[in-house]
VOGU-568760 format. One record per residue (C-alpha): residue number from 1; residue in three letters; y negated, x, z. Coordinates in nm, 4 decimals. Each point is the difference from the previous one (the first is absolute). Example, Ala and Ser with C-alpha at 12.3 -4.5 7.8 and 13.67 -1.06 7.14 Angstrom:
<nodes>
NODE     n   res         c2         c1         c3
NODE     1   ala     0.4500     1.2300     0.7800
NODE     2   ser    -0.3440     0.1370    -0.0660
</nodes>
This chain:
<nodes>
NODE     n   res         c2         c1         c3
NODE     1   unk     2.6464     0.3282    -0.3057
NODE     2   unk    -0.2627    -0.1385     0.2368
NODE     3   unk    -0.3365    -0.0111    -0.1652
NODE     4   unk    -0.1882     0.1181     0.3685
NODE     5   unk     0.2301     0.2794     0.0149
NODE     6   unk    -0.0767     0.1174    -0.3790
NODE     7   unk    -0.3251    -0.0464     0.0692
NODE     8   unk    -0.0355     0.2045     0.2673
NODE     9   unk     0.1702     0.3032    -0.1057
NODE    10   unk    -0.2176    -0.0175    -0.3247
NODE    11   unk    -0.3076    -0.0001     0.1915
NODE    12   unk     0.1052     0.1883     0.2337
NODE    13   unk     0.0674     0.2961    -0.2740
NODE    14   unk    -0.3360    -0.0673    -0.1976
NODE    15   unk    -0.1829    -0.0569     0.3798
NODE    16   unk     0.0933     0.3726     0.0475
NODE    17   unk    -0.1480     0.1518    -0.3566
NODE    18   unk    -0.2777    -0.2014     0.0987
NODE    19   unk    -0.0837     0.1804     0.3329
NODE    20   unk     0.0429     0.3275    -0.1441
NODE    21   unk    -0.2713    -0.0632    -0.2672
NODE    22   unk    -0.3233     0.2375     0.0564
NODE    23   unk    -0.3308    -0.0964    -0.1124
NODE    24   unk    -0.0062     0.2885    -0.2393
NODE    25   unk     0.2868    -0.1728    -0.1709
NODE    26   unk    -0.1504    -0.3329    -0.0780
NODE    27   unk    -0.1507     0.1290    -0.3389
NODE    28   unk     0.3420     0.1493    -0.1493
NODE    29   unk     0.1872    -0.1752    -0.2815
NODE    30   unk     0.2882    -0.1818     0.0480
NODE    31   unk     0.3089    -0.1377    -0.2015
NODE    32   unk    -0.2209    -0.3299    -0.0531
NODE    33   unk    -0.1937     0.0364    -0.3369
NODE    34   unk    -0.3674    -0.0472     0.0697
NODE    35   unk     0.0697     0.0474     0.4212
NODE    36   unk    -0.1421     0.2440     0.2302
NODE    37   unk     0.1322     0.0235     0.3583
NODE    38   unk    -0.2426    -0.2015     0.1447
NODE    39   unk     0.0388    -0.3188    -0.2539
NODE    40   unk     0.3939     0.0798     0.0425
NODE    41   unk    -0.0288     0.0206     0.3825
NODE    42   unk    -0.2364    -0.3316    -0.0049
NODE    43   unk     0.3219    -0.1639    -0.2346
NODE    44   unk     0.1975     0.0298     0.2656
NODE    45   unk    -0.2114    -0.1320     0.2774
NODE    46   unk    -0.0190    -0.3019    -0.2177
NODE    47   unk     0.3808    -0.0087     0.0209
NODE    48   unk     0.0348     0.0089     0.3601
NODE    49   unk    -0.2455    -0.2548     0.0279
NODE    50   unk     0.1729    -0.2382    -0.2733
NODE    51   unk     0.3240     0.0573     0.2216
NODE    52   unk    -0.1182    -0.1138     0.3137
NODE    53   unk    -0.2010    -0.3107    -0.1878
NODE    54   unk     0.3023    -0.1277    -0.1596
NODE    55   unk     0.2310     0.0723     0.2420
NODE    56   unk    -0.2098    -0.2172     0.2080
NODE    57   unk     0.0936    -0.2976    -0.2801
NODE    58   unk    -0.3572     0.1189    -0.1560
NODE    59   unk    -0.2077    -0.0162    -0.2309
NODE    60   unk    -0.0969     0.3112    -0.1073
NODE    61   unk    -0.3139    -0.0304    -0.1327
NODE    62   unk    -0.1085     0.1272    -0.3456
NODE    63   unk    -0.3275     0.1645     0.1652
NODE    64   unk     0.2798     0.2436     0.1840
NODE    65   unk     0.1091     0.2054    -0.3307
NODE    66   unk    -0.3940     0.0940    -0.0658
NODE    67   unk    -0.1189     0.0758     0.3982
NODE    68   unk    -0.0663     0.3302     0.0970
NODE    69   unk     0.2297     0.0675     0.3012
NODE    70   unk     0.0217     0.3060     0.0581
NODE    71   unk    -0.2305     0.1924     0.2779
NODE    72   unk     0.0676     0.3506     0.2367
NODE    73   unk     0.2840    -0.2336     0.1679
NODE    74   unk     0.1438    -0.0693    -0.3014
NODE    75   unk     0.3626     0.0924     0.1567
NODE    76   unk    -0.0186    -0.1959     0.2716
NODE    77   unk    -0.1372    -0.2876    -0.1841
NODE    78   unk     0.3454     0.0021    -0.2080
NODE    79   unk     0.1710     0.0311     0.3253
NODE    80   unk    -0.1003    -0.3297     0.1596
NODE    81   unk     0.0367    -0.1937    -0.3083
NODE    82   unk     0.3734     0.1465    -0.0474
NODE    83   unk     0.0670    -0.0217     0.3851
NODE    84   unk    -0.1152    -0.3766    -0.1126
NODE    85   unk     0.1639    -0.0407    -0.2906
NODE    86   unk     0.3583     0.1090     0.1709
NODE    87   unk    -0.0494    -0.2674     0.2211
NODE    88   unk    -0.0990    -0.2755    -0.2109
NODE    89   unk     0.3232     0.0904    -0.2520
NODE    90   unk     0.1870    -0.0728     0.3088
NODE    91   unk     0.0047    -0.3401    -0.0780
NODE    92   unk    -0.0686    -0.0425    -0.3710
NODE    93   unk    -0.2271    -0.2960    -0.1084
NODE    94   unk     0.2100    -0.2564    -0.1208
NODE    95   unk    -0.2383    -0.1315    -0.2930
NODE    96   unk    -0.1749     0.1355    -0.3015
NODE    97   unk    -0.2758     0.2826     0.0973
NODE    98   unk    -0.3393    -0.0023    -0.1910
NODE    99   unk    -0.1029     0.3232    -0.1305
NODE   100   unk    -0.3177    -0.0203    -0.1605
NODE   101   unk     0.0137    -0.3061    -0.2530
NODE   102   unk     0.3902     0.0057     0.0282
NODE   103   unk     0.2567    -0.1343     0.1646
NODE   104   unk     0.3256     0.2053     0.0630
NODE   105   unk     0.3372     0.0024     0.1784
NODE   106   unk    -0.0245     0.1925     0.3053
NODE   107   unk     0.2698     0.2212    -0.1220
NODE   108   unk    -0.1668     0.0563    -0.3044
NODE   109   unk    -0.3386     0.0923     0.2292
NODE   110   unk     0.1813     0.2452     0.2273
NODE   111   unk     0.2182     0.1714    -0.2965
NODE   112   unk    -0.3642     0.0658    -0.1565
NODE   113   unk    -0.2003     0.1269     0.2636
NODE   114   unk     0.3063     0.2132     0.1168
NODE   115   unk     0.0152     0.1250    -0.3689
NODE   116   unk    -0.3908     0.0909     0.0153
NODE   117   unk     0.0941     0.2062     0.3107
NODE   118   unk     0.2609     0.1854    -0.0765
NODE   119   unk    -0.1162     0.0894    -0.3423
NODE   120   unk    -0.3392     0.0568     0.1440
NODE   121   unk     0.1807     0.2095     0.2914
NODE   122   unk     0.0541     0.2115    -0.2598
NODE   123   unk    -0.2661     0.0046    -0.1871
NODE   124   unk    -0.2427     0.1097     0.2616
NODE   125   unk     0.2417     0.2896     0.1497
NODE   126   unk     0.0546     0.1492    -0.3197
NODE   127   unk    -0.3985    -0.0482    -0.0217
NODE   128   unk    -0.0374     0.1806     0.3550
NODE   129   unk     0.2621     0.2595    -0.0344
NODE   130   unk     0.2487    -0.1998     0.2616
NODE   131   unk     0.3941    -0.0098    -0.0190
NODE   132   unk     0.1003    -0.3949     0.0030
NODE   133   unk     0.3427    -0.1717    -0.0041
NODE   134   unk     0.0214    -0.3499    -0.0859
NODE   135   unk     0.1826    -0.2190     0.2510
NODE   136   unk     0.3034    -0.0941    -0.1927
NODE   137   unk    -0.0395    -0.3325     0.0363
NODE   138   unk    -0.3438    -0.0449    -0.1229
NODE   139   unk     0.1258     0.1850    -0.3110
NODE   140   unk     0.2727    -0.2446    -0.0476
NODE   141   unk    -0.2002    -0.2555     0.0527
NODE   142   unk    -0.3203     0.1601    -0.2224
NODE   143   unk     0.2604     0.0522    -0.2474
NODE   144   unk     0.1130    -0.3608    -0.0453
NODE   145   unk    -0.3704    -0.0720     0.0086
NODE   146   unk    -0.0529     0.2317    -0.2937
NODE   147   unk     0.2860    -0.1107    -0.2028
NODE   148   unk    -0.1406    -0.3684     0.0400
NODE   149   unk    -0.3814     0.0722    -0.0345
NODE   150   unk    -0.0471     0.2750    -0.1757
NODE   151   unk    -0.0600    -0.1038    -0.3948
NODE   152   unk    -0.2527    -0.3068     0.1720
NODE   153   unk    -0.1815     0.2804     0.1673
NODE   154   unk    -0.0327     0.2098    -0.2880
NODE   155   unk    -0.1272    -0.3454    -0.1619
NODE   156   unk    -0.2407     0.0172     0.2427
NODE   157   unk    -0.1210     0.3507     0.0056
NODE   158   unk     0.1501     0.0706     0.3743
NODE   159   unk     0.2901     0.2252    -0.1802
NODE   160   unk    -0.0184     0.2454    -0.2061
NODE   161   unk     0.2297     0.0112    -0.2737
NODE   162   unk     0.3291     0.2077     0.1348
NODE   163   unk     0.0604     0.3989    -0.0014
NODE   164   unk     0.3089     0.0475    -0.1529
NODE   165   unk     0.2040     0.2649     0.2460
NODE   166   unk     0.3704     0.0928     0.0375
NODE   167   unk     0.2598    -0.2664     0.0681
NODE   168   unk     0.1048     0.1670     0.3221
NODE   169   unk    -0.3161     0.0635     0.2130
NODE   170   unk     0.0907    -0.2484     0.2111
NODE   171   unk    -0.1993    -0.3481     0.1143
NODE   172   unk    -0.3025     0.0910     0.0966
NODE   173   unk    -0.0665     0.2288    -0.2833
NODE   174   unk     0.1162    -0.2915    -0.1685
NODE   175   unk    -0.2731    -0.2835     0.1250
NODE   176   unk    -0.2782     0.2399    -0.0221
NODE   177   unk     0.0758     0.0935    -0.3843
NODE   178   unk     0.0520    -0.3720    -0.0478
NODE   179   unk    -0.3260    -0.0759     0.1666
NODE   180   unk    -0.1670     0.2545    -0.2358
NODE   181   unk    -0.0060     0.3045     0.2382
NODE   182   unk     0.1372     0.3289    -0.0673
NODE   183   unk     0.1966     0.1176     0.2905
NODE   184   unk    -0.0580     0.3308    -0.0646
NODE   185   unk    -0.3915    -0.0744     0.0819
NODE   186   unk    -0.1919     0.3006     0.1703
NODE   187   unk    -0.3631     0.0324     0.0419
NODE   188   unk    -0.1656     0.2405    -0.2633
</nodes>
């Protein structure tokens, strides 16, 4: 699994839910507890930006995960930093990236910020009324992420505890219930 390839198929998939978001839809609920369209939609400029910083060897700064990014090109911001992101996961950094106050494997970097889009991917379609499929890669690799991360992120408040569902609705049903989501989310 090449990380630039996984990372552009999972932006690529959340890149398109974010074009088709209207304006009217930025103050629906989402999936996220406590997230409207617009904070979600803002998230995952953040992302974007975060991959293209640390696939650039970083840092990421701190200052990134409170900015207000998004604008009426919102889509085509997330497009450049992706398009930049691909490119810079080309060639992995070869030492630790600094995200925030932390220092990280650059594994560990991309596996989280592909996690945040896929799940996100989600997130905001369901939020919008869009079909999305998961590249299955990026669930794979989400996935492994989860199955690593997940009771520190509930530690930290990023998770909430998991929905219990059936044992056979497959993997990505799977990571979102273990991330706290209900797959079955629709808007109310």
């Amino acid at each position: 699994m090449h990380l630039d390839s996984v990372i552009s198929e999972a932006a690529g998939r959340t890149g398109a839910v974010l074009h088709a978001v209207r304006p009217t839809d930025l103050a629906a609920p989402t999936p996220c507890v406590d997230w409207d369209v617009r904070t979600l939609v803002n998230h995952v400029l953040q992302v974007g930006s975060a991959l293209a910083l640390a696939g650039r060897g970083g840092p990421v700064p701190s200052e990134l995960w409170t900015a207000e990014l998004i604008d009426a090109g919102f889509a085509t911001r997330f497009d450049t930093d992706s398009a930049a992101a691909r490119t810079a996961w080309a060639m992995p950094p070869a030492g630790p990236i600094t995200l925030g106050t932390y220092e990280m494997p650059p594994g560990a970097v991309a596996s989280m910020l592909v996690t945040d889009l896929t799940i996100h991917g989600w997130d905001l379609a369901r939020a919008t009324g869009q079909d999305y499929e998961p590249d299955p890669a990026a669930v794979e690799l989400t996935n492994r992420f989860m199955v690593e991360m997940a009771e520190q992120g509930r530690a930290m408040g990023i998770f909430a505890p998991p929905v219990p569902v059936a044992p056979d609705v497959g993997a990505f049903a799977s990571v979102l219930a273990g991330s706290g989501r209900d797959p079955g989310w629709r808007p109310r």
